[in-house]
C-alpha positions as CSV (number, residue, x, y, z in Angstrom):
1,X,-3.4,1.1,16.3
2,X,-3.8,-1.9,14.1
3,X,-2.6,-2.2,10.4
4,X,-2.9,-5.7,9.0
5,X,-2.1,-6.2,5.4
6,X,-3.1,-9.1,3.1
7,X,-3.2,-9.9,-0.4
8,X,0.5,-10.5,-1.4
9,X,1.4,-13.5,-3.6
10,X,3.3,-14.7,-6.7
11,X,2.3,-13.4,-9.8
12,X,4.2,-12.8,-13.4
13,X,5.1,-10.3,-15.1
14,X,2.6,-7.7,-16.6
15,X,-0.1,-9.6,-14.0
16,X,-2.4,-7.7,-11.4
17,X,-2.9,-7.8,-7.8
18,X,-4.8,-6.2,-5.2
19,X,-3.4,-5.2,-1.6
20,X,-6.2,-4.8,1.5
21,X,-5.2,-3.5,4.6
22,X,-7.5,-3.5,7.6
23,X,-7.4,-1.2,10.8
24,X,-8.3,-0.4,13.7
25,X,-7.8,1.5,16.9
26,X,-8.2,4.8,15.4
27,X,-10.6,7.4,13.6
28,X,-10.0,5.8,10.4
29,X,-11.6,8.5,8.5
30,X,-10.0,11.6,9.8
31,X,-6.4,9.8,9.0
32,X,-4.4,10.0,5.2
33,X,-3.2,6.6,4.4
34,X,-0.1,5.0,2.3
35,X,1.4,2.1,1.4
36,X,5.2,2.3,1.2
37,X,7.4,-0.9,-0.4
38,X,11.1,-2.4,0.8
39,X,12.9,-4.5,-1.7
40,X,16.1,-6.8,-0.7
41,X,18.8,-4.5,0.5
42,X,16.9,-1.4,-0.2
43,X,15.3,1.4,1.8
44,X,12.4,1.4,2.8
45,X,10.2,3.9,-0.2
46,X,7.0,5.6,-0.8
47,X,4.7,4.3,-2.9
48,X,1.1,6.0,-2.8
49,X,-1.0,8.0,-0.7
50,X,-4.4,9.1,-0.1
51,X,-5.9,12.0,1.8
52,X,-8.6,11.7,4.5
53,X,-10.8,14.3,2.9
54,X,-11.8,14.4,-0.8
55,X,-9.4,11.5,-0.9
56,X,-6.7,13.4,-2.8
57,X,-3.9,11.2,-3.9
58,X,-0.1,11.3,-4.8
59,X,2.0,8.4,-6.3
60,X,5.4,7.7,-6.4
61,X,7.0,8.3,-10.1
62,X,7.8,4.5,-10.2
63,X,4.4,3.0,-9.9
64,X,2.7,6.4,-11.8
65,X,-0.2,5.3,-14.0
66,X,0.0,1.5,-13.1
67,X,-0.9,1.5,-9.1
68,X,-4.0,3.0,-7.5
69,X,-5.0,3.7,-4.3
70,X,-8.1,3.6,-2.6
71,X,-9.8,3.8,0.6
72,X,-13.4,2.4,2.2
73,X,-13.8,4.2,5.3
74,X,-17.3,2.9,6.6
75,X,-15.0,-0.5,6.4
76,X,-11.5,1.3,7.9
77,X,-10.0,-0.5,4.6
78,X,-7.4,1.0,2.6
79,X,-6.2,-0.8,-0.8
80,X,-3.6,-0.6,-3.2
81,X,-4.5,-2.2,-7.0
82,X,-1.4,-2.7,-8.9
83,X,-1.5,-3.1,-12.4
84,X,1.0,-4.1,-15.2
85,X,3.0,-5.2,-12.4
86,X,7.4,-5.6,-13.1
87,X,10.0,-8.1,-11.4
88,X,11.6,-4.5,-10.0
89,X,8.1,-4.2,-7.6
90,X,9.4,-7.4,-5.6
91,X,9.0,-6.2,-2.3
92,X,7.5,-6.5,0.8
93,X,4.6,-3.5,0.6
94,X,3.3,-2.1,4.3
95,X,0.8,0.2,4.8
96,X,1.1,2.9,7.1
97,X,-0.5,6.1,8.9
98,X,0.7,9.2,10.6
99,X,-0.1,9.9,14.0
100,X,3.0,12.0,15.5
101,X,5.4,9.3,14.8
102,X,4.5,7.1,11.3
103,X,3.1,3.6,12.0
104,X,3.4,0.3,10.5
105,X,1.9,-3.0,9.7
106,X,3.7,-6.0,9.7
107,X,3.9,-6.1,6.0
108,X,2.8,-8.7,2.9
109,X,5.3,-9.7,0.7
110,X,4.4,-9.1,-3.6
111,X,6.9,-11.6,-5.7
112,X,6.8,-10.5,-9.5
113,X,8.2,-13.3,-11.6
114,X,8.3,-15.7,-14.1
């Protein structure tokens, strides 16, 4: 199984960005999808989900009406657009899947600042 994030950067407050993670390794379609975040000294927290069929989805309270998740699944590509973006969503954001145990890729880091 292979989760590998990209699209992090540095970008101000009330500015956009869009998160792409790419897999492999697995039946990308039959699998929900999330992306969870981890700020400095924090746990690790849910951000967003999306269901493998109909492609349901289910946000953290947080990130509610500014984030949205999607998924490509001829490309095995998951994505996270973030909107209206706050210095509080600093954090490294990982996507992840659950096969028995939850996985993990290795993370890209989202720096909102001024």
């Amino acid at each position: 199984v292979q989760l590998v994030e990209s699209g992090g950067g540095l970008v101000q407050p009330g500015g956009s960005l869009r998160l792409s993670c790419a897999t492999a390794g697995f039946t990308f379609s039959s699998y929900g999808m999330s992306w969870y975040r981890q700020a400095p000294g924090k746990e690790r927290e849910f951000v967003a989900l999306i269901t493998s069929v109909g492609g349901s989805t289910n946000y953290a309270d947080s990130v509610k009406g500014r984030f949205t998740i999607s998924r490509d699944d001829p490309k095995n590509m998951v994505y996270l657009q973030m909107n209206s973006l706050k210095p509080e969503d600093t954090a490294v954001y990982f996507c992840s899947v659950w096969m028995g145990r939850r996985r993990w890729g290795q993370g890209t880091q989202v720096t909102v600042s001024s």
